[in-house]
C-alpha positions in Angstrom: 63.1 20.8 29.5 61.2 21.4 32.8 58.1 19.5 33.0 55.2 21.2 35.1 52.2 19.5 36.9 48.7 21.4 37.0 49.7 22.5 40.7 52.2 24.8 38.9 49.8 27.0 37.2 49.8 30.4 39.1 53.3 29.7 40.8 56.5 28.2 38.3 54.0 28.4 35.4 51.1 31.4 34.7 48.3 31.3 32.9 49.3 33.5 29.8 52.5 31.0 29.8 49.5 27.9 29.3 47.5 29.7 26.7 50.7 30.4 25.0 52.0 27.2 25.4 48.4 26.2 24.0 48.0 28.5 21.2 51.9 27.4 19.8 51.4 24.0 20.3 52.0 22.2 16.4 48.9 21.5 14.6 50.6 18.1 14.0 48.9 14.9 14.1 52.3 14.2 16.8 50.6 16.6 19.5 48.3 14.9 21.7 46.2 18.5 22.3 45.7 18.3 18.2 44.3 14.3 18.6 41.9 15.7 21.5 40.8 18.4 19.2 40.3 16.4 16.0 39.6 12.5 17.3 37.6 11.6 14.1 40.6 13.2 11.9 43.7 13.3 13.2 44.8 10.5 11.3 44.6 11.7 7.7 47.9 12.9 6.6 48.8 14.7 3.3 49.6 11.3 1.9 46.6 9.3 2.9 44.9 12.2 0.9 46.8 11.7 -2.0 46.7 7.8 -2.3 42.7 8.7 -1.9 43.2 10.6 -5.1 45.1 8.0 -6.7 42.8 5.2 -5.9 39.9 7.1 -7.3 41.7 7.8 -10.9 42.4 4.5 -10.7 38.8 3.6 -10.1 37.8 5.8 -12.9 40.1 4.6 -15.3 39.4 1.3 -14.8 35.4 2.3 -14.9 35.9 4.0 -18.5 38.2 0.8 -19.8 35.3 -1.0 -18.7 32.5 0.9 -21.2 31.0 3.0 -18.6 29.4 -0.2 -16.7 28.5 -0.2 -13.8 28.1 2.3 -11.0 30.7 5.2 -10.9 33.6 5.5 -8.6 33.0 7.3 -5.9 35.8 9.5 -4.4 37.2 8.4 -1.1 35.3 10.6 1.5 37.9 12.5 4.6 36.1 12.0 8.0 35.4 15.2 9.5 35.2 16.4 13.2 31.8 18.2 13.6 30.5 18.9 16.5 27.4 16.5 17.5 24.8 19.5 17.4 22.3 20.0 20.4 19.1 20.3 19.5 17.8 24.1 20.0 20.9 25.0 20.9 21.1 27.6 18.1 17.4 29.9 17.0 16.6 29.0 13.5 15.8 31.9 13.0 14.3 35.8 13.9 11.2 34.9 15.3 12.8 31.8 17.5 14.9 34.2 18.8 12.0 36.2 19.9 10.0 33.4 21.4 13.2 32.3 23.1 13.6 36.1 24.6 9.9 36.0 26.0 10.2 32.7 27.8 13.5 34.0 29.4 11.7 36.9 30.6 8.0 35.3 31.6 11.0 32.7 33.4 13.1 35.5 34.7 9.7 37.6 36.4 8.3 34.4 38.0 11.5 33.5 39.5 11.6 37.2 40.8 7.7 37.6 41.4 8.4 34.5 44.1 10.3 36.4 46.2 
């Protein structure tokens, strides 16, 4: 296998060959590009899943042998990768969209008008 340095995009190694080389990496928790992309995740496997399963019909089993007592199982939660959100980052709607439009133009004609 020939191993390539950033240096040897353009030359040995294109462009279309990285976003190939990119696009077919495995979307296996082995591939460092799939830890980057999933660092809250990348851990839970297919079994870790299913003991989750099975540790919660246990919990429930035991819970109903036990009269109903108590508070109820609750399932074992998978940690998720969302993106922290930015605050205005996205309009809320129509009219915030609008507004948004306005200031970029009152912004755009001052900058302009300076000239």
């Amino acid at each position: 296998m020939t191993s390539y340095r950033l240096d040897d995009i353009g030359e040995a190694f294109s462009w279309c060959d990285l976003r190939d080389f990119i696009t077919n990496i495995p979307p296996t928790p082995d591939s460092a590009f799939y830890r980057v992309k999933h660092p809250q995740s990348w851990w839970w496997t297919p079994e870790i899943d299913f003991l989750g399963a099975v540790l919660t019909a246990i919990q429930w089993g035991n819970w109903q042998r036990g009269g109903g007592r108590g508070d109820k199982p609750q399932a074992v939660k998978r940690p998720l990768d969302k993106p922290k959100a930015v605050k205005g980052s996205v309009p809320q709607s129509g009219d915030d969209l609008i507004a948004r439009k306005e200031a970029l133009k009152k912004s755009m004609e001052r900058t302009q008008g300076g000239n």
